[in-house]
C-alpha positions as CSV (number, residue, x, y, z in Angstrom):
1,X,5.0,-13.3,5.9
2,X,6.6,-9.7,5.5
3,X,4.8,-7.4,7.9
4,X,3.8,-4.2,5.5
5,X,2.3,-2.0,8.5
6,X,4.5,1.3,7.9
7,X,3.7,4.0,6.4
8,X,6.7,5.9,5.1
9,X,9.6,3.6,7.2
10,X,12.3,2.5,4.4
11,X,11.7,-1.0,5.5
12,X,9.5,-3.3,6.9
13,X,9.8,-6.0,9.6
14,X,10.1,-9.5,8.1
15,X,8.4,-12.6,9.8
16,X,8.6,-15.7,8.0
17,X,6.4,-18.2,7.9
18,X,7.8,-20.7,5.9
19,X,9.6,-23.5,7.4
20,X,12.3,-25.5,5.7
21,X,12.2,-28.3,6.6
22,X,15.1,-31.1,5.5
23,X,14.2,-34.7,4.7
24,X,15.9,-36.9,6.4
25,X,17.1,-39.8,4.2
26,X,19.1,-43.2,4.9
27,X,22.7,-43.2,5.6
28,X,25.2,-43.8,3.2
29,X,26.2,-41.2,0.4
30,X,23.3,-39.0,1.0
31,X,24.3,-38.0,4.3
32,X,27.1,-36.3,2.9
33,X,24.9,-34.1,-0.1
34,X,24.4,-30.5,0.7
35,X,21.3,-29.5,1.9
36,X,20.6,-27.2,-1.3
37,X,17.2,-26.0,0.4
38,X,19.3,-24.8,3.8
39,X,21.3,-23.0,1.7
40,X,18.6,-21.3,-1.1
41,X,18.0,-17.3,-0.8
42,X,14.3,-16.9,1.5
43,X,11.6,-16.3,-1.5
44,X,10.3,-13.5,0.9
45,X,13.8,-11.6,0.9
46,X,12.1,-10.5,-2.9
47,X,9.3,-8.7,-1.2
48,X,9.3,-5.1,-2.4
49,X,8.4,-2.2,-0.6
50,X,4.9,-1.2,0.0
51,X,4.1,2.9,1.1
52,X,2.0,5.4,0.7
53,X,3.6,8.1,-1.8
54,X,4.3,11.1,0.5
55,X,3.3,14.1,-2.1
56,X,-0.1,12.3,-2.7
57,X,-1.0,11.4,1.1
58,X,-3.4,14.1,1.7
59,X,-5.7,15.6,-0.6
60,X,-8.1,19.1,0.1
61,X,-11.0,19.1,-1.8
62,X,-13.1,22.2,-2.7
63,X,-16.5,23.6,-4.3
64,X,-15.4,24.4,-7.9
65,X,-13.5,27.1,-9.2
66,X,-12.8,28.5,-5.4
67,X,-10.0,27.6,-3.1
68,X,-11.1,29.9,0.2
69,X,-11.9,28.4,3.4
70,X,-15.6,28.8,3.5
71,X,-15.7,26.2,0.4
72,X,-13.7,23.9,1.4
73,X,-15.1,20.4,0.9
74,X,-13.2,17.9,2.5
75,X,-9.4,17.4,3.3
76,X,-8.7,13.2,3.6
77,X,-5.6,11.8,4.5
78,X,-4.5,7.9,3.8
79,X,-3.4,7.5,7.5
80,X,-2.0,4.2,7.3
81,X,-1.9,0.9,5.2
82,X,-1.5,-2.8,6.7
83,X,-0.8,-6.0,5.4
84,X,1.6,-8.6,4.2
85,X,3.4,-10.1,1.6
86,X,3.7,-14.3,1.1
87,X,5.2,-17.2,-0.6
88,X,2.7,-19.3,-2.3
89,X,2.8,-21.7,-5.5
90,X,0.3,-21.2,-7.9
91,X,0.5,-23.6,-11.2
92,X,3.7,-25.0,-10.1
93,X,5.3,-21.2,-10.5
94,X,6.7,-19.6,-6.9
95,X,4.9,-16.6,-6.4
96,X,4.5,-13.5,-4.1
97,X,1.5,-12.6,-3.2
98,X,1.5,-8.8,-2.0
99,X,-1.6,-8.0,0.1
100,X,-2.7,-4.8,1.7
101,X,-5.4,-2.3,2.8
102,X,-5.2,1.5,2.8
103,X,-7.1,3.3,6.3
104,X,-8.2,6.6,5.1
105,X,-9.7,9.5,7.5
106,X,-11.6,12.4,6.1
107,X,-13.5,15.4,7.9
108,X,-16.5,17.5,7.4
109,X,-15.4,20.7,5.4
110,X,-17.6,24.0,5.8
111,X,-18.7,23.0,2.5
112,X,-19.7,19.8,3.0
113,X,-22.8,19.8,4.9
114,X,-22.1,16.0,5.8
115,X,-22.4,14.8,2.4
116,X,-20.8,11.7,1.6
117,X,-17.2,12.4,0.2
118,X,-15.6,10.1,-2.4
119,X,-12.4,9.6,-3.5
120,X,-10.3,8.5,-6.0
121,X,-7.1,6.7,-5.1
122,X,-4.6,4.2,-6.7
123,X,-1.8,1.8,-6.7
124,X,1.1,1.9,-8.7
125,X,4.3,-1.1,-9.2
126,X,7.2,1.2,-9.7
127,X,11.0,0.3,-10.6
128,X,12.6,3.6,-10.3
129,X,11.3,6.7,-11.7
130,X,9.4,4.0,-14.4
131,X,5.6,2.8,-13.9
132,X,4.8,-0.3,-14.6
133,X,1.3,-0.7,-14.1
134,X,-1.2,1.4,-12.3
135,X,-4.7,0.9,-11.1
136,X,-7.2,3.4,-10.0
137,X,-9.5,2.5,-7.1
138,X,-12.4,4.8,-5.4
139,X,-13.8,5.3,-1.7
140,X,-16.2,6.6,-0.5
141,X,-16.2,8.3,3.3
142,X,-19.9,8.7,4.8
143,X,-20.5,11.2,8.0
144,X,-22.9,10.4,10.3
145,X,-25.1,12.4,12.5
146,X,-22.9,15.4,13.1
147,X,-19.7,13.4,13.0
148,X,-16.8,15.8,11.9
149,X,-14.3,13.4,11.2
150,X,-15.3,10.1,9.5
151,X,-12.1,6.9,8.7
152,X,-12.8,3.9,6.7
153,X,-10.7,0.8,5.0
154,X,-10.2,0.2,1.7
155,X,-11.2,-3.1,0.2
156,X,-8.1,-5.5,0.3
157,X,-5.4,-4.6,-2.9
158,X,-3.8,-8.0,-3.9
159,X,-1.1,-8.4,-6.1
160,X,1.0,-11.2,-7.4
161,X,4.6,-11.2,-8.4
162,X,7.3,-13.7,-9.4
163,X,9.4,-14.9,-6.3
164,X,12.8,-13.5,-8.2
165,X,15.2,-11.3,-7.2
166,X,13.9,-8.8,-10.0
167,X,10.9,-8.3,-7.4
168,X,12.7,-6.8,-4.8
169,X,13.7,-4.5,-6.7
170,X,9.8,-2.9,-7.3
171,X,8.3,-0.5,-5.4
172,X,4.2,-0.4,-4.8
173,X,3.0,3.1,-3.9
174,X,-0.2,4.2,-3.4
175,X,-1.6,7.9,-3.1
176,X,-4.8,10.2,-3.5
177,X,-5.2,10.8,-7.6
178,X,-5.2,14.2,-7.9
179,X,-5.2,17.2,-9.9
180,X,-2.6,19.3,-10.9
181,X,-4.9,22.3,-8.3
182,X,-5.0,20.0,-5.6
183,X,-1.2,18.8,-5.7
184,X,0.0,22.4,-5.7
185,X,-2.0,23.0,-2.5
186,X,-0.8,20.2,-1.2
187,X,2.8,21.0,-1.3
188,X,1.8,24.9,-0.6
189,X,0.1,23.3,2.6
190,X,2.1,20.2,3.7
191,X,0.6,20.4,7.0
192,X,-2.9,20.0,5.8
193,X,-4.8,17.1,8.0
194,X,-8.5,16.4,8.7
């Protein structure tokens, strides 16, 4: 299993749970065979990178057509995302199965008035500059009592990839989806946080 628990680190820790285990046989010739499972590349090496795309980490959200203080919404941040990525078979094909969740934490704008706060989100396989696929996901963040700050956890994101070398070479982000507005505030305030 390839521990996906950063954030933004170039690389994650690897622990494998996959044993190879060799078959003994008789004596004779076959002691003398090479052991071609001792010697075959780890599936999970092909893991690619999981992380949360820096310039769509935090998003500010405001009442429309203003940008002041006063009518400011919300401003939610995807704090961290967790999970792991596995060696499985399915249908006699070896397969990666990439698994995470995203942990979002929003607060309670002057806007807001404690209204719930939903938000769109996605995940993207990348190779390069080039996107492959994309898929949009929504959350939605509730506040209660007089909280100011409110976090929840995505629903589980599962994706499934051959166990080649080509899949190493992939890159899954995932970020708010945002407007062209709320991306230039973004990186006009990069130290936005709830």
């Amino acid at each position: 299993m390839k521990d996906l628990r950063s954030v933004l680190l170039p690389a994650a820790s690897l622990i494998s749970l996959l044993s190879l285990a060799a078959c003994g046989g008789g004596g004779g010739a076959d002691q003398h065979k090479p052991d071609l499972a001792a010697n075959a590349p780890d599936p999970l090496n092909f893991c690619p990178q999981v992380a949360v795309l820096q310039q769509a980490q935090t998003v500010t959200l405001f009442t429309p057509g203003r940008s002041d203080v006063a009518s400011r919404l919300s401003t939610a941040q995807i704090t961290s995302l967790s999970g792991a990525c596995a060696f499985k078979k399915k249908d006699k094909a070896p397969l990666l199965e990439v698994k995470f969740t995203n942990n979002f934490l929003a607060d309670n704008g002057p806007a807001n008035n404690g209204q719930p706060v939903t938000l769109p989100w996605f995940v993207a396989i990348t190779q390069g500059s080039h996107i492959l696929d994309k898929k949009e996901y929504r959350i939605t963040l509730k506040f209660n009592g007089n909280m100011s700050t409110t976090a929840a956890t995505s629903k589980p994101v599962k994706i499934d990839l051959p166990a080649t070398p080509d899949s190493a070479k992939l890159e899954i982000l995932t970020g708010f989806e945002m407007t062209p507005e709320q991306l230039s505030y973004a990186a006009a305030h990069p130290n936005a946080a709830p």
